[in-house]
N, C-alpha and C positions, 0 to 999 in steps of 0.2 A: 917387394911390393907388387909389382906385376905379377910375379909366380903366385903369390897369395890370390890376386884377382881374380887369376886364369883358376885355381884349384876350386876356389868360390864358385865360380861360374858352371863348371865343372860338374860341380857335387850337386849344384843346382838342377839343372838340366839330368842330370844322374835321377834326382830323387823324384821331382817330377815327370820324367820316362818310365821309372819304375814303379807309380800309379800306375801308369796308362797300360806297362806289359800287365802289371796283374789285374785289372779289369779282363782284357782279353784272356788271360792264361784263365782265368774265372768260369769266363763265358764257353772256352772251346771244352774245358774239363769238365763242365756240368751234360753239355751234350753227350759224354757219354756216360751220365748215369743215368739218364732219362727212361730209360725200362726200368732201372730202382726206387727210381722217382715214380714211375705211375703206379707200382705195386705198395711201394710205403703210403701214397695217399689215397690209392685206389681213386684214381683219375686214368683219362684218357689221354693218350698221349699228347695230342690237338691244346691239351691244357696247359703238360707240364713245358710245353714249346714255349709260353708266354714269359717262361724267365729267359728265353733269350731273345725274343721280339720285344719284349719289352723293355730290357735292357737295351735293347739298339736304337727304339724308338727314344729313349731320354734323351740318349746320349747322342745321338746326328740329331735330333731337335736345337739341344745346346751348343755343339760346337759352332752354329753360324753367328753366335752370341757373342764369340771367343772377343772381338774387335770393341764391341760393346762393355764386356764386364773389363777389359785392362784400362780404357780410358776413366773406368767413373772406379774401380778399385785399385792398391796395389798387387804385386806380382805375389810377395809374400801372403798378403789375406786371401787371394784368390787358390792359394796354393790350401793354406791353412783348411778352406771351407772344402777342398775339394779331400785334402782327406779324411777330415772330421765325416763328410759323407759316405765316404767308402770305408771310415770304421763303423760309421753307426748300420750301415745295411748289412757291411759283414759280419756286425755282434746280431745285427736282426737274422741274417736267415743261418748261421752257426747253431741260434739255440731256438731256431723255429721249431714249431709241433702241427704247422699247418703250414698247406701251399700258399694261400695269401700273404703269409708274414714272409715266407720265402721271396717272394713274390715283390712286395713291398723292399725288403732288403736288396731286393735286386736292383730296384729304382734306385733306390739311393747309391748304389754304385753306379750306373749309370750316369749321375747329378756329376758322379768325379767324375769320370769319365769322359763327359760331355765338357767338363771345365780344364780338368788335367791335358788333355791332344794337344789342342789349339796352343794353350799355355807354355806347352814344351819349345813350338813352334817358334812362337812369339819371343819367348826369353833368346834364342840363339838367332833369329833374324834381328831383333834389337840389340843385342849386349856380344855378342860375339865379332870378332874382328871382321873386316870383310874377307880377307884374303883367308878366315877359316872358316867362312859361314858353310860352305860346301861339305866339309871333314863333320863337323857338327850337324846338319843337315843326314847326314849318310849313318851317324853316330843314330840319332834319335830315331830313322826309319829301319835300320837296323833292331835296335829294343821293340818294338812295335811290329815288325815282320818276323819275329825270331817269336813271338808269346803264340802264336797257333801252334805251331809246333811244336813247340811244352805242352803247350795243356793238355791234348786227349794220353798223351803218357801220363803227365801229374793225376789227369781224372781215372785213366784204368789202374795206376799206384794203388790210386785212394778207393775206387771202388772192389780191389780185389783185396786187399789188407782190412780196411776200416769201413765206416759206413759213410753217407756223403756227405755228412753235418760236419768231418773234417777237412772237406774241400775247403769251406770257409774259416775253420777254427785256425788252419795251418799258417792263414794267412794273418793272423792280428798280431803275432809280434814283428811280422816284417814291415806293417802299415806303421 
């Protein structure tokens, strides 16, 4: 019964960590297609920069929220909403044909993002033992410090094989 608890727990913090690395692994992978990206929409770099400022600004807007959305929702519907948001932005800018919709998809990952951090946080300072909150604590900033450093490999992978609509495509069966 406890093994079960502890695996639960676990898989939890696993699945909502693994939102939050691929927001990031997203965000560091797309910087470098940003000269693909200015040529495919024939914009200015200054532009296609707004999928990662804009993604940053959703998502530190929403994490100070984190304390706010767990008391008026549960952990599970908060979770639900945040990846329903980061599939519906990843099916938006996957099959974009303009920077706005990219753009827009970007927000909506951001929305998880902003909701997924915090959440992680929450779930292991609440439901985690005291004496493993530490081991769990180093667990989740670990998955979270480790997605910069995938991404610009995942983004030059994808920019030297494929085109950058599968940055996002690769992502929706692991969401």
């Amino acid at each position: 019964m406890v093994q079960e608890k502890h695996n639960k727990l676990l898989s939890a913090i696993v699945s909502i960590g693994l939102l939050s690395f691929l927001g990031i692994v997203v965000e560091t992978a797309l910087n470098i297609t940003f000269p693909q990206l200015t040529r495919y929409f024939s914009i200015p770099i200054s532009q296609v920069q707004w999928l990662t400022t804009g993604y940053m600004l959703v998502s530190t807007s929403l994490i100070p929220f984190g304390s706010f959305l767990l008391k008026r929702f549960r952990v599970i519907t908060l979770f639900r909403i945040s990846c329903l948001s980061f599939l519906v932005g990843t099916l938006i800018a996957s099959f974009a044909n303009s920077f706005n919709l990219v753009l827009l998809g970007r927000l909506c990952q951001g929305i998880a993002d902003g909701i997924a951090l915090p959440l992680m946080f929450a779930v292991i300072l609440n439901q985690v033992p005291k004496k493993k909150v530490g081991t769990f604590m180093g667990i989740g900033s670990l998955v979270i410090a480790f997605a910069p450093a995938v991404g610009p490999i995942y983004g030059g992978i994808i920019q030297d094989t494929l085109n950058w609509h599968f940055l996002f495509i690769i992502l929706i069966p692991i969401i």
